[in-house]
N, CA, C and O atoms as a Maestro MAE file, in Angstrom:
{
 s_m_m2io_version
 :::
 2.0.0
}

f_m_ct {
 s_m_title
 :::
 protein
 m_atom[348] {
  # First column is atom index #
  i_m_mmod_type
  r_m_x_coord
  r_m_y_coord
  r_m_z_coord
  i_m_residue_number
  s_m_chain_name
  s_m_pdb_residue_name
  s_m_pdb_atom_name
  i_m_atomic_number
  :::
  1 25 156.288 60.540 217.444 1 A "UNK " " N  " 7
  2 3 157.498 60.592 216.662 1 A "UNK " " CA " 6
  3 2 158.550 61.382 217.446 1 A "UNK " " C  " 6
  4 15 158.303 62.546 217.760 1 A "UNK " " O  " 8
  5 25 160.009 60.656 217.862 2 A "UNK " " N  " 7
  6 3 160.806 61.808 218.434 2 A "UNK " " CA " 6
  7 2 161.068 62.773 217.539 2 A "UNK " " C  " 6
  8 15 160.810 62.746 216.336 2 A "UNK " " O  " 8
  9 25 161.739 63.879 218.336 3 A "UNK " " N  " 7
  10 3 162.392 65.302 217.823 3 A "UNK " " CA " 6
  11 2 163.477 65.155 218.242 3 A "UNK " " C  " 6
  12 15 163.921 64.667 219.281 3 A "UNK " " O  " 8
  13 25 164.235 65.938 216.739 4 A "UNK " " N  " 7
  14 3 165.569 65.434 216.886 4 A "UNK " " CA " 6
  15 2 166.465 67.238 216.653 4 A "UNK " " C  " 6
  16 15 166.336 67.911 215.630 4 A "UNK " " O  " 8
  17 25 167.234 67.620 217.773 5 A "UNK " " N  " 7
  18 3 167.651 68.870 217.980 5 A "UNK " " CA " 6
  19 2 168.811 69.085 217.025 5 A "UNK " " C  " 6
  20 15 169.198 68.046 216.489 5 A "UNK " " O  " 8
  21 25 169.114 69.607 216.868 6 A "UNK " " N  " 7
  22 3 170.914 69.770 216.534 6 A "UNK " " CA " 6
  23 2 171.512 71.181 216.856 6 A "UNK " " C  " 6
  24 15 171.157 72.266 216.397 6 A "UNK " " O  " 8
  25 25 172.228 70.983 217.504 7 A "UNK " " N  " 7
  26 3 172.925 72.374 217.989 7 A "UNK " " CA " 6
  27 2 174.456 72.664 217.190 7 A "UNK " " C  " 6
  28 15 175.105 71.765 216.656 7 A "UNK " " O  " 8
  29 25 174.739 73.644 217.220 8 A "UNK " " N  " 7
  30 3 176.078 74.487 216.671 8 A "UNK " " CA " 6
  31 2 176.482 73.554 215.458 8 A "UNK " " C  " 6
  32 15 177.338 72.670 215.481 8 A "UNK " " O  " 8
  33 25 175.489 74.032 214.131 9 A "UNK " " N  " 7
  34 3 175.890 73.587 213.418 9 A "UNK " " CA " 6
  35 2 176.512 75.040 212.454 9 A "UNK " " C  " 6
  36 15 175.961 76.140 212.421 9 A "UNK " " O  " 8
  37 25 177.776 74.652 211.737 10 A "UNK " " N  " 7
  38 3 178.272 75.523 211.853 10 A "UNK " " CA " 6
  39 2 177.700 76.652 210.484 10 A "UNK " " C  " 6
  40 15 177.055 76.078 209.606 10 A "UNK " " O  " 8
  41 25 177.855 77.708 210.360 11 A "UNK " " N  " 7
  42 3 176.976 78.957 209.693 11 A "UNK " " CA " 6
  43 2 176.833 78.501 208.448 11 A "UNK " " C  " 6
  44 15 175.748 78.301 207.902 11 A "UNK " " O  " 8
  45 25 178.196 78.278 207.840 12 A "UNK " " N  " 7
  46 3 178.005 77.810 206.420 12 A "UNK " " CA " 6
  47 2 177.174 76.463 205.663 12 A "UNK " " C  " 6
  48 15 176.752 76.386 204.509 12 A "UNK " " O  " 8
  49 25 177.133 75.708 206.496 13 A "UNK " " N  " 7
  50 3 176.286 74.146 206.145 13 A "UNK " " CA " 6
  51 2 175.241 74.347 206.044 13 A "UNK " " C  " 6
  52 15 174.527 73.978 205.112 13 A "UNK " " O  " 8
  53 25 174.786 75.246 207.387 14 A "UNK " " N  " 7
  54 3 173.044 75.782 207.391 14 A "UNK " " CA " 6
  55 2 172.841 76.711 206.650 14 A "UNK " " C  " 6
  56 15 171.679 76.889 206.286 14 A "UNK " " O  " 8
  57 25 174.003 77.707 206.127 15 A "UNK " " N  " 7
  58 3 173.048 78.382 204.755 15 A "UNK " " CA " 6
  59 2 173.132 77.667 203.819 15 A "UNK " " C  " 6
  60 15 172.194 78.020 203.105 15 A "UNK " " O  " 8
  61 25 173.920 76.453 203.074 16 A "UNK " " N  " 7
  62 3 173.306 75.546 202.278 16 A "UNK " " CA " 6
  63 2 172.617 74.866 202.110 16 A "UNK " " C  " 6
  64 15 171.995 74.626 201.075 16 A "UNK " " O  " 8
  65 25 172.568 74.353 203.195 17 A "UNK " " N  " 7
  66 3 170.981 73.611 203.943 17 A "UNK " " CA " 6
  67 2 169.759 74.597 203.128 17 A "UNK " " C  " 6
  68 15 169.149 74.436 202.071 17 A "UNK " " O  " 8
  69 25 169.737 75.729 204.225 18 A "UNK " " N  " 7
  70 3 168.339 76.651 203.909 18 A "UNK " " CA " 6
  71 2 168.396 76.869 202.161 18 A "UNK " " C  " 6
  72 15 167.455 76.505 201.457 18 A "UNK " " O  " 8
  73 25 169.550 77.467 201.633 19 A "UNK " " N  " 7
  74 3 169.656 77.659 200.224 19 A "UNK " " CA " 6
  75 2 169.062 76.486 199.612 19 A "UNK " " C  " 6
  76 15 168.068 76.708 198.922 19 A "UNK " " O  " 8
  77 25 169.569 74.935 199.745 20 A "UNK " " N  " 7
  78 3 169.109 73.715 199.262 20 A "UNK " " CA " 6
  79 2 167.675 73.472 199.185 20 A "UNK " " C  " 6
  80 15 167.058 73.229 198.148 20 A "UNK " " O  " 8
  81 25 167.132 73.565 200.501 21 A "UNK " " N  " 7
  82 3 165.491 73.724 201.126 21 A "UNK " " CA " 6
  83 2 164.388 74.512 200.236 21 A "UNK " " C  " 6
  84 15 163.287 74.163 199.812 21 A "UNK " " O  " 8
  85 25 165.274 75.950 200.102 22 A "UNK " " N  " 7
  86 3 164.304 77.285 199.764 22 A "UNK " " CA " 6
  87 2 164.378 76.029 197.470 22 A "UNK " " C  " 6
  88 15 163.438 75.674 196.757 22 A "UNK " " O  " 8
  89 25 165.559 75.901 197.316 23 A "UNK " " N  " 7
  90 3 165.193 75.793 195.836 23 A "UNK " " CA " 6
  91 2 164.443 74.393 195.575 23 A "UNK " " C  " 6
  92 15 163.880 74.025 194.544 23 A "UNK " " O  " 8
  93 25 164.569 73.833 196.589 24 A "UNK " " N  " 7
  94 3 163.075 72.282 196.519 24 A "UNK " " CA " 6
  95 2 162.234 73.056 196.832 24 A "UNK " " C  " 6
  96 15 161.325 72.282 196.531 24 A "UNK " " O  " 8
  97 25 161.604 74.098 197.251 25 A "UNK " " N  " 7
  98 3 160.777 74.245 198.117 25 A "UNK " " CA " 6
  99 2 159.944 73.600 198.915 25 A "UNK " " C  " 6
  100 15 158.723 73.494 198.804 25 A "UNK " " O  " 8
  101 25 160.967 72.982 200.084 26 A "UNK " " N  " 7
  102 3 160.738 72.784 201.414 26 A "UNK " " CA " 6
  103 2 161.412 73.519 202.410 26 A "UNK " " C  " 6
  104 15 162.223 74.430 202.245 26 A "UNK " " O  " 8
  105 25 160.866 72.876 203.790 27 A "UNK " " N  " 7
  106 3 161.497 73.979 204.854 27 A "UNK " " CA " 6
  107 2 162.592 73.527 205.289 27 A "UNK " " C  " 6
  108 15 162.852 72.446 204.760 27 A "UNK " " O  " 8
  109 25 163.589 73.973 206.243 28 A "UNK " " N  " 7
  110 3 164.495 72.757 206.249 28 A "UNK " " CA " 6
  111 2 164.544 72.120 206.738 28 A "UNK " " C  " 6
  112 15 165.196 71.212 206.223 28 A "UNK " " O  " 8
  113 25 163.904 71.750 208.420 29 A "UNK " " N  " 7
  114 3 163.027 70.731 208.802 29 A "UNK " " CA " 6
  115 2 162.699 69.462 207.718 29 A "UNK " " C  " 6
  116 15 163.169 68.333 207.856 29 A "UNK " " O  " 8
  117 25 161.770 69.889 206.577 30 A "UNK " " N  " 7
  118 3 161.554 68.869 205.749 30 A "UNK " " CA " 6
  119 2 162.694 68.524 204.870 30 A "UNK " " C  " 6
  120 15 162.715 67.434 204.299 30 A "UNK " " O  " 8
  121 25 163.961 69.681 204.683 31 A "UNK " " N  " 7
  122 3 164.581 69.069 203.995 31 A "UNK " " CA " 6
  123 2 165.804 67.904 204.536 31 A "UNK " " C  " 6
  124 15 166.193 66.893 203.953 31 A "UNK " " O  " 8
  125 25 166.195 68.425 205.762 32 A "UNK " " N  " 7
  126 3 166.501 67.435 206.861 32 A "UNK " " CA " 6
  127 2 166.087 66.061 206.604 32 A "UNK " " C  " 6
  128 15 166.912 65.204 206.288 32 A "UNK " " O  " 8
  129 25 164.828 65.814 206.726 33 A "UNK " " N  " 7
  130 3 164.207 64.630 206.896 33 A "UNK " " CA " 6
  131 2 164.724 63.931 205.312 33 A "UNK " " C  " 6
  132 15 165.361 62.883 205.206 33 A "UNK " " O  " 8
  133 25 164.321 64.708 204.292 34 A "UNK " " N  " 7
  134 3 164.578 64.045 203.387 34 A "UNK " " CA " 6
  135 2 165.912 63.525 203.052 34 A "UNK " " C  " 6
  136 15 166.201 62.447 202.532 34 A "UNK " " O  " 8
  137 25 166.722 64.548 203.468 35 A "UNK " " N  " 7
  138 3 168.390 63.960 203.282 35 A "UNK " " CA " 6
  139 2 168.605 62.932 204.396 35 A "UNK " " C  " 6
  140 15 169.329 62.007 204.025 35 A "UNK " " O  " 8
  141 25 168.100 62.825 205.882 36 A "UNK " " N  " 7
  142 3 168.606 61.567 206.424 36 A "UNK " " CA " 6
  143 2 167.722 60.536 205.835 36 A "UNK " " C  " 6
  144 15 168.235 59.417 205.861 36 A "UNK " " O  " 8
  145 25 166.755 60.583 205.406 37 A "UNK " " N  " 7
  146 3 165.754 59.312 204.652 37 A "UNK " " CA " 6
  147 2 167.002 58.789 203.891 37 A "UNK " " C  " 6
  148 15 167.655 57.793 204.202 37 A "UNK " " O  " 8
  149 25 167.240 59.661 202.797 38 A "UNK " " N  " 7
  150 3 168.161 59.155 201.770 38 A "UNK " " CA " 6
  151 2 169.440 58.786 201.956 38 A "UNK " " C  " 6
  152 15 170.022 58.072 201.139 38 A "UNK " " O  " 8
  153 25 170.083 59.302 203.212 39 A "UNK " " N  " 7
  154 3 171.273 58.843 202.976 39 A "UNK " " CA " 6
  155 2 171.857 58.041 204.782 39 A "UNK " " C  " 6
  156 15 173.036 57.829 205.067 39 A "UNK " " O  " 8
  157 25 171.056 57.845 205.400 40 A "UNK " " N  " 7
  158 3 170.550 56.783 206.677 40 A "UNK " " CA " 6
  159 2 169.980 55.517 206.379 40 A "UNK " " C  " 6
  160 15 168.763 55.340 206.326 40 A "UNK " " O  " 8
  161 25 170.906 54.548 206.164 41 A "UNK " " N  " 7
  162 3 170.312 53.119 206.494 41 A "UNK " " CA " 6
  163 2 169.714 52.537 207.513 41 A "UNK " " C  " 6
  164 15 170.334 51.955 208.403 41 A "UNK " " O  " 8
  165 25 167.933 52.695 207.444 42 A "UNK " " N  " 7
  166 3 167.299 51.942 208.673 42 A "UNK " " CA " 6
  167 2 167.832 50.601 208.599 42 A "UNK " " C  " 6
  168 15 168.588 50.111 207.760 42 A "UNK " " O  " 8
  169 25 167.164 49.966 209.891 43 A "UNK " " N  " 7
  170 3 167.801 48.310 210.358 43 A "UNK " " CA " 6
  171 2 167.210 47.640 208.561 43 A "UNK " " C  " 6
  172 15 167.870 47.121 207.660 43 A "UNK " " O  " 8
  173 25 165.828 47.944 208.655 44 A "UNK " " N  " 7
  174 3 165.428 47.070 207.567 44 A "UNK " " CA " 6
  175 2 165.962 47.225 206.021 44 A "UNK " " C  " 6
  176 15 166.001 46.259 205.258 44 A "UNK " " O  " 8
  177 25 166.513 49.023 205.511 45 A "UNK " " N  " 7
  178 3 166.799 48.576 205.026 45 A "UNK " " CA " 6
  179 2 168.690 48.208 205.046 45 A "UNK " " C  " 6
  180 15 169.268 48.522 204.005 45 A "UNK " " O  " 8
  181 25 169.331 47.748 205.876 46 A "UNK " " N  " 7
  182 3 170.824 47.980 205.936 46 A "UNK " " CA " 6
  183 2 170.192 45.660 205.748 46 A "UNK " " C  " 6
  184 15 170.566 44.910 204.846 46 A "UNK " " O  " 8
  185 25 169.689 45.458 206.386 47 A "UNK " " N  " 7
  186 3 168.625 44.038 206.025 47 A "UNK " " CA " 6
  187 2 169.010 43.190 204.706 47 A "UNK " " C  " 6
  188 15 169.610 42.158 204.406 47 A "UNK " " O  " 8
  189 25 168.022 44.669 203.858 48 A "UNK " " N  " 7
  190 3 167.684 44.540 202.968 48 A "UNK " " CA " 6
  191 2 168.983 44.178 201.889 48 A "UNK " " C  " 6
  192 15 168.920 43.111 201.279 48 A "UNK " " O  " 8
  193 25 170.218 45.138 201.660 49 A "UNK " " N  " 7
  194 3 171.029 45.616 201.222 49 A "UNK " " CA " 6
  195 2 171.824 43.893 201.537 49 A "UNK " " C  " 6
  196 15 172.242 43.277 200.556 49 A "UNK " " O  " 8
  197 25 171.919 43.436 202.575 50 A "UNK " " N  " 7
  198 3 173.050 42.241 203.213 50 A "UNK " " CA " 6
  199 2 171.979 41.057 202.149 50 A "UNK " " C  " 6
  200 15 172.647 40.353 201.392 50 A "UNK " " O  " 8
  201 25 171.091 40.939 202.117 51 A "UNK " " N  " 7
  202 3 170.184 40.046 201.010 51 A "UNK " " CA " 6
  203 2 170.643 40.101 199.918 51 A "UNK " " C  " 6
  204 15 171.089 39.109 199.342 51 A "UNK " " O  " 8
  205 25 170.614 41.678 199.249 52 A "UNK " " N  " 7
  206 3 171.117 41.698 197.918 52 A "UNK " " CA " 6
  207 2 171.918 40.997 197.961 52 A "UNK " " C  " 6
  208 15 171.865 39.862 197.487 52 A "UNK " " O  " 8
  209 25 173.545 41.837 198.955 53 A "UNK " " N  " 7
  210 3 174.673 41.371 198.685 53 A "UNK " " CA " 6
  211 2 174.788 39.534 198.315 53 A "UNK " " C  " 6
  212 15 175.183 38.999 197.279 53 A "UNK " " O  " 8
  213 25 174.367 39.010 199.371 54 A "UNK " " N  " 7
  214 3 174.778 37.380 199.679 54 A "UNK " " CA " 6
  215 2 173.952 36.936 198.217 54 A "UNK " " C  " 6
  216 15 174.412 35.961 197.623 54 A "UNK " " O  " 8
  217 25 173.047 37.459 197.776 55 A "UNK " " N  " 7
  218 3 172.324 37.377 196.218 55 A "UNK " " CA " 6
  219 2 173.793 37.274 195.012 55 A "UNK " " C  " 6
  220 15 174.683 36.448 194.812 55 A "UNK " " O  " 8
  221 25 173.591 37.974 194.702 56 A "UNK " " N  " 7
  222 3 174.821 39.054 194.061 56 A "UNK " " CA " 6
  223 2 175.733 37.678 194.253 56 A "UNK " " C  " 6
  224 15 175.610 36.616 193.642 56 A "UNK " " O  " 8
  225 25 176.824 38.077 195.444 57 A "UNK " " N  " 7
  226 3 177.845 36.587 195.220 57 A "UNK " " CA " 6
  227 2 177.166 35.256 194.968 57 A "UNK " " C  " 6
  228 15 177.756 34.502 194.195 57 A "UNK " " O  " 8
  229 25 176.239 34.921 195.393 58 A "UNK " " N  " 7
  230 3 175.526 33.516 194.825 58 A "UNK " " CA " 6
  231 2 175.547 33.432 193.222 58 A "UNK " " C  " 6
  232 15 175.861 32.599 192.372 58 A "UNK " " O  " 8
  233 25 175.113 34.563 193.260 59 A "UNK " " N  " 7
  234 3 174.664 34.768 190.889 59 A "UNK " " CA " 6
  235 2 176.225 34.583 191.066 59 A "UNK " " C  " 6
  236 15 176.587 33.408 191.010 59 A "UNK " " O  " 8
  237 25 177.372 35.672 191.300 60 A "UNK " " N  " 7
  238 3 178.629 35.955 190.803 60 A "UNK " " CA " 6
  239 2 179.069 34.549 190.644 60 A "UNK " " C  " 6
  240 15 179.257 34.167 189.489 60 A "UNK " " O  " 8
  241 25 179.313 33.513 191.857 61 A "UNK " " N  " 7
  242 3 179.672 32.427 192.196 61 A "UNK " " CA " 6
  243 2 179.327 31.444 191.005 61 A "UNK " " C  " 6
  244 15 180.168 30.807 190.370 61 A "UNK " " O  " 8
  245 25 177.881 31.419 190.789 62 A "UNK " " N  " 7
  246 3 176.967 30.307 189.717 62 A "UNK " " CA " 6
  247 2 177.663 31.017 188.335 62 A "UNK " " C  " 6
  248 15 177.901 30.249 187.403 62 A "UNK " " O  " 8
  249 25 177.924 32.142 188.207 63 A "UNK " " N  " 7
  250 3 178.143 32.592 186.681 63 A "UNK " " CA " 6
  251 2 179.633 32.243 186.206 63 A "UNK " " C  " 6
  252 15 179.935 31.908 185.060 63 A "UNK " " O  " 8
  253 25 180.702 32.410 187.522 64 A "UNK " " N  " 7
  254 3 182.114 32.473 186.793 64 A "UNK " " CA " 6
  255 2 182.253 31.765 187.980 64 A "UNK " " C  " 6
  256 15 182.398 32.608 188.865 64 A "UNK " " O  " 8
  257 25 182.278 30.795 188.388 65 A "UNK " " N  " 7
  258 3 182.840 29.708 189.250 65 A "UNK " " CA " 6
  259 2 183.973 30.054 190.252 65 A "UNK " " C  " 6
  260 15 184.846 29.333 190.736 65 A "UNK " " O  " 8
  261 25 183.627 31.725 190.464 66 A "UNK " " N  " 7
  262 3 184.853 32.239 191.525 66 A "UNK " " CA " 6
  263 2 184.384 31.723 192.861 66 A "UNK " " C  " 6
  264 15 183.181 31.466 192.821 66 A "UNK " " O  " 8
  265 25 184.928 31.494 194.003 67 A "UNK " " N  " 7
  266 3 184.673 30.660 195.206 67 A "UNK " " CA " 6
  267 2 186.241 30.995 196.017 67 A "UNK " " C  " 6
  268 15 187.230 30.295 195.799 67 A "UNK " " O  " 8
  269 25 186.247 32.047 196.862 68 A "UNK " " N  " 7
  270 3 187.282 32.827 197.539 68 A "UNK " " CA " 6
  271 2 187.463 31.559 198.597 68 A "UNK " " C  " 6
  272 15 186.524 30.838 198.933 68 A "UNK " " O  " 8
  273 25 188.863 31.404 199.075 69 A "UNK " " N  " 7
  274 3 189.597 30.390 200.011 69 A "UNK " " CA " 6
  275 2 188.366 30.723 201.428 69 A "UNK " " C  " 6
  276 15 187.868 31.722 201.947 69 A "UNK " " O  " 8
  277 25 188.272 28.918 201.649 70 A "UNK " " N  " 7
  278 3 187.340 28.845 202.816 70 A "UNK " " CA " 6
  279 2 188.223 30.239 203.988 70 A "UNK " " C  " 6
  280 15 189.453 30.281 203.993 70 A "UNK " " O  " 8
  281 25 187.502 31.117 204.759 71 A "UNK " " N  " 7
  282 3 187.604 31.894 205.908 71 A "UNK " " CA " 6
  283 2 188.606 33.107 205.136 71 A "UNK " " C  " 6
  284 15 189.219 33.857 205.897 71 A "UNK " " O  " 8
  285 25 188.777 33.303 203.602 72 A "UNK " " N  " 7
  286 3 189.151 34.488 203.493 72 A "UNK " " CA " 6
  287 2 188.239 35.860 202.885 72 A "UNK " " C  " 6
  288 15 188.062 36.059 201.683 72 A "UNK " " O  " 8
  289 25 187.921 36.395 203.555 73 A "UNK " " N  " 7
  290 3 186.760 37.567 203.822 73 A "UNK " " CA " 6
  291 2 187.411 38.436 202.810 73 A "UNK " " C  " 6
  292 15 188.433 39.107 202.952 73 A "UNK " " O  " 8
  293 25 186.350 38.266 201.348 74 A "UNK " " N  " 7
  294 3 186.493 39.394 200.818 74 A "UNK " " CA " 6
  295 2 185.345 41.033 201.235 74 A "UNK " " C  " 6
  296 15 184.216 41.332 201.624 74 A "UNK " " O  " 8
  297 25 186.740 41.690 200.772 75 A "UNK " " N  " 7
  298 3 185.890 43.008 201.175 75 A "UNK " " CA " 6
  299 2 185.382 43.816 200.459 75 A "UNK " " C  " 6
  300 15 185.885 44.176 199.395 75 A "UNK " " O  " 8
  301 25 184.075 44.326 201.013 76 A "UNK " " N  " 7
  302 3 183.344 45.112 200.234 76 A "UNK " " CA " 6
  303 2 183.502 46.587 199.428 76 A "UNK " " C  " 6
  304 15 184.054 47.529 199.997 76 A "UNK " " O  " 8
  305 25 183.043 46.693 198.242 77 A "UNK " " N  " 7
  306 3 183.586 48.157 197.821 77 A "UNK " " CA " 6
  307 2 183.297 49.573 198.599 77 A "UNK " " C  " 6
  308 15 183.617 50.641 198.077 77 A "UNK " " O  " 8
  309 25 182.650 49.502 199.927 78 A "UNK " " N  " 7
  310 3 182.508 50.002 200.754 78 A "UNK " " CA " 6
  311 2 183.435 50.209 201.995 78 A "UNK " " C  " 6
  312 15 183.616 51.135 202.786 78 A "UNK " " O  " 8
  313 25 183.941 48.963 201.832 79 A "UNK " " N  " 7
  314 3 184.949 49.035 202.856 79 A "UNK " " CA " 6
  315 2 186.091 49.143 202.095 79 A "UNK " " C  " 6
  316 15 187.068 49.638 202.656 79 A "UNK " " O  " 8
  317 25 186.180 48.846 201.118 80 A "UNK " " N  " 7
  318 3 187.706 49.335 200.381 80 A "UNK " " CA " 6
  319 2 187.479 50.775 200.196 80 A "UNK " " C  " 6
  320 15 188.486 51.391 199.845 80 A "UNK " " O  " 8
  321 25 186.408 51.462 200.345 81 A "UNK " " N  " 7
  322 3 186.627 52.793 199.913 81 A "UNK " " CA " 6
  323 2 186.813 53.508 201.280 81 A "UNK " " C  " 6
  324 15 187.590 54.458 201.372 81 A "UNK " " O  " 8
  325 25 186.018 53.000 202.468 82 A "UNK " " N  " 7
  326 3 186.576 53.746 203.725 82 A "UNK " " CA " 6
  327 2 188.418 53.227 203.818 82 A "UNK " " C  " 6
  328 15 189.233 54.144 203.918 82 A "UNK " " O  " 8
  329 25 188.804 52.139 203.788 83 A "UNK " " N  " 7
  330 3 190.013 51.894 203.874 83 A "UNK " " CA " 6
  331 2 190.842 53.269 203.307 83 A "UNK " " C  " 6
  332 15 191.514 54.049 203.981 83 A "UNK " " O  " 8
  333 25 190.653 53.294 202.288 84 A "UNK " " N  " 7
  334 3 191.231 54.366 200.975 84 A "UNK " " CA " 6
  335 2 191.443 55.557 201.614 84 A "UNK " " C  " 6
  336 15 192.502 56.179 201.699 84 A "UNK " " O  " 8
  337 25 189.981 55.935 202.218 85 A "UNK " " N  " 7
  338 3 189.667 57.122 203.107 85 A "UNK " " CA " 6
  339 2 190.589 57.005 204.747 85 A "UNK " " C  " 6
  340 15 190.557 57.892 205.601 85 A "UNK " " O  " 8
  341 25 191.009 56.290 204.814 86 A "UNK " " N  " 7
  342 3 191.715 56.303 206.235 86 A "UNK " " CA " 6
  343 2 193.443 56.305 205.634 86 A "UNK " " C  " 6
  344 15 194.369 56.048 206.402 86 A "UNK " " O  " 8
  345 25 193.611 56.562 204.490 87 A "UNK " " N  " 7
  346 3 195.420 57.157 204.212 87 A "UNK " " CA " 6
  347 2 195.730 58.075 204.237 87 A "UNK " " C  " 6
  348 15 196.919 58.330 204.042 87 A "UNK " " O  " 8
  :::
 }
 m_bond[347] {
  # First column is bond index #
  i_m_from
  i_m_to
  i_m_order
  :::
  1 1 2 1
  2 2 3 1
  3 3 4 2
  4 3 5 1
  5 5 6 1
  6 6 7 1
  7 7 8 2
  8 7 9 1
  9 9 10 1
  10 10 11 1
  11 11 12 2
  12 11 13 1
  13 13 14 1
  14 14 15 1
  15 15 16 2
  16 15 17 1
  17 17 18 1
  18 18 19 1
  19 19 20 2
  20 19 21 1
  21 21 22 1
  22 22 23 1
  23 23 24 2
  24 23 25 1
  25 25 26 1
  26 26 27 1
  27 27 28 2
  28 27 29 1
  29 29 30 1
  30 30 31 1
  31 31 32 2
  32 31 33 1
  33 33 34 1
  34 34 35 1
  35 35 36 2
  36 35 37 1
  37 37 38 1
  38 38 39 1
  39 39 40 2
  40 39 41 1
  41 41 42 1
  42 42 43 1
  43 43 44 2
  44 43 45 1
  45 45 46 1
  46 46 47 1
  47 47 48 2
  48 47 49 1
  49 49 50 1
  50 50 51 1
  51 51 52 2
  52 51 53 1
  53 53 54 1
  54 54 55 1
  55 55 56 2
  56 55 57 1
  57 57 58 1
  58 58 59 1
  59 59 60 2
  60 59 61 1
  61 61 62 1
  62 62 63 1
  63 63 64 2
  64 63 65 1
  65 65 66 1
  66 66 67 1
  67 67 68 2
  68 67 69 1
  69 69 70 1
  70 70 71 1
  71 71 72 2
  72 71 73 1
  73 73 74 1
  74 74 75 1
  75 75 76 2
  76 75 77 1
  77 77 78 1
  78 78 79 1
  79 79 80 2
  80 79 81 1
  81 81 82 1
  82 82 83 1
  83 83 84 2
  84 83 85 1
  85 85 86 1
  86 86 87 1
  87 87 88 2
  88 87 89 1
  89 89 90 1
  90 90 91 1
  91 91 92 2
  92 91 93 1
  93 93 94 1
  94 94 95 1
  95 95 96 2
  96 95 97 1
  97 97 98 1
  98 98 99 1
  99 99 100 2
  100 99 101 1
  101 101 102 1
  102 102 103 1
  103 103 104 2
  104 103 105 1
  105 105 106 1
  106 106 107 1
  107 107 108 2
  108 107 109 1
  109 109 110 1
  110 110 111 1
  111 111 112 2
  112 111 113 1
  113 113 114 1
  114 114 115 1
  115 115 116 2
  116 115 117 1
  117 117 118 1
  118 118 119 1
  119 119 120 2
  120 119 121 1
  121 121 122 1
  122 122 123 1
  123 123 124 2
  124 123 125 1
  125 125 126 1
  126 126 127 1
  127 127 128 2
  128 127 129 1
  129 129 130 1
  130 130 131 1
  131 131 132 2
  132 131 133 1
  133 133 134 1
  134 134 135 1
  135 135 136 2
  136 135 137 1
  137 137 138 1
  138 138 139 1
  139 139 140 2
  140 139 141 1
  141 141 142 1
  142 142 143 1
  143 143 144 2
  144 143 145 1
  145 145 146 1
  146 146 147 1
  147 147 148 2
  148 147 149 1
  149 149 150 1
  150 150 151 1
  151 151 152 2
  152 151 153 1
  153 153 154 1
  154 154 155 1
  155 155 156 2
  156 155 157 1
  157 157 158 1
  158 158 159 1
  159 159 160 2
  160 159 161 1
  161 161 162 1
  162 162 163 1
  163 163 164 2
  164 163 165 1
  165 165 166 1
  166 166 167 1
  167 167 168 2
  168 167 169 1
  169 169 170 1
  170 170 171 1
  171 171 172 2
  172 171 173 1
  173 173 174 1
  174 174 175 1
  175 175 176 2
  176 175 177 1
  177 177 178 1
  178 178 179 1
  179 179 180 2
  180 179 181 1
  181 181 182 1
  182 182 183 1
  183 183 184 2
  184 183 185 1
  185 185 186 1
  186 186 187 1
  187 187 188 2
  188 187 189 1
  189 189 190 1
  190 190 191 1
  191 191 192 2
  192 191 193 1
  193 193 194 1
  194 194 195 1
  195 195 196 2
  196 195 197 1
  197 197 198 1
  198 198 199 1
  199 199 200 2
  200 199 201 1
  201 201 202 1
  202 202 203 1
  203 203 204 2
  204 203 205 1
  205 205 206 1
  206 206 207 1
  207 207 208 2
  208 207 209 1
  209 209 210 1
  210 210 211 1
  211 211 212 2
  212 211 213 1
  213 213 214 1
  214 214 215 1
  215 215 216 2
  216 215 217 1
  217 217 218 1
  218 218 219 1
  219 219 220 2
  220 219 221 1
  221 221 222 1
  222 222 223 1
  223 223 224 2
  224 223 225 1
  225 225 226 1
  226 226 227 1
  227 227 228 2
  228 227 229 1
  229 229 230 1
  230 230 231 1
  231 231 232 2
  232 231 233 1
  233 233 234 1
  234 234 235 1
  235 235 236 2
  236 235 237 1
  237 237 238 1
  238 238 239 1
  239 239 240 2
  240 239 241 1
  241 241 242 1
  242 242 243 1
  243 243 244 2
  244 243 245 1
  245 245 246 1
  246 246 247 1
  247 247 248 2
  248 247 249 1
  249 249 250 1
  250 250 251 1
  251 251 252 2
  252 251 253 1
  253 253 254 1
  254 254 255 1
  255 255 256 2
  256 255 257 1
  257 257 258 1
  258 258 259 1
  259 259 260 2
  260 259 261 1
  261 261 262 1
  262 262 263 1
  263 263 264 2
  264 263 265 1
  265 265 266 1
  266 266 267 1
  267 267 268 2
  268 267 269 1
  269 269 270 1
  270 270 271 1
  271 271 272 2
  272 271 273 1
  273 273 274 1
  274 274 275 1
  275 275 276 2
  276 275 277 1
  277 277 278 1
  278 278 279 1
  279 279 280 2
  280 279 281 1
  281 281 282 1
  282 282 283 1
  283 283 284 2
  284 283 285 1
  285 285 286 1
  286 286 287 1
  287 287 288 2
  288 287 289 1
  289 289 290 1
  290 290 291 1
  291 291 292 2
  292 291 293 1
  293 293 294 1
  294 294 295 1
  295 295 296 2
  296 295 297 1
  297 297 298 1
  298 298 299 1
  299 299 300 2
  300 299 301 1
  301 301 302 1
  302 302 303 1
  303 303 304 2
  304 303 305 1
  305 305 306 1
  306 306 307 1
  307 307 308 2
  308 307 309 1
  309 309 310 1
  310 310 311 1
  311 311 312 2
  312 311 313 1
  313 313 314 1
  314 314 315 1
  315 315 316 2
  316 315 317 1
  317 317 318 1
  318 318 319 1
  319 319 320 2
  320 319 321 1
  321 321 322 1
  322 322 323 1
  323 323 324 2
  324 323 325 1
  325 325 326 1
  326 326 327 1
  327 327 328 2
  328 327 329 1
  329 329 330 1
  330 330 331 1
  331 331 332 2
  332 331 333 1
  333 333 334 1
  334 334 335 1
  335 335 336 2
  336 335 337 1
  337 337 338 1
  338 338 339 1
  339 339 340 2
  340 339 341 1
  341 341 342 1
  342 342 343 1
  343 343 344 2
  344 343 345 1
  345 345 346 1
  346 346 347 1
  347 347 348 2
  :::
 }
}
């Protein structure tokens, strides 16, 4: 399994970190792991998620007969929210 370093992280994050850690009681090593588990999309599941989606508009499509102009790319509430985030 690699090891994964992190340097100069800055004082305050890592005493929330450790504070966060000590009240799960884990270390923060483990609590690390658990927050990139949770909030890191592996390949399979970022996969997984593009299935739902194309799911999802298929039902949306079959339920209310919406069908967006051939080659106009609607965007995701993900990307409308980074958009949002870039004003």
């Amino acid at each position: 399994m690699p090891t994964l370093y992190v340097e100069n992280v800055p004082a305050d994050l890592y005493d929330a970190l450790r504070r966060q850690a000590k009240s799960e009681g884990r270390s923060i090593s483990s609590e690390v792991m658990k927050l990139l588990s949770e909030h890191v999309p592996t390949s399979a599941e970022l996969a997984r998620r593009r299935r739902a989606f194309a799911l999802a508009r298929k039902l949306r499509e079959s339920q209310c007969g919406f069908h967006p102009p051939s080659g106009v790319k609607i965007e995701t509430t993900e990307e409308m929210l980074r958009g949002d985030r870039g004003r």
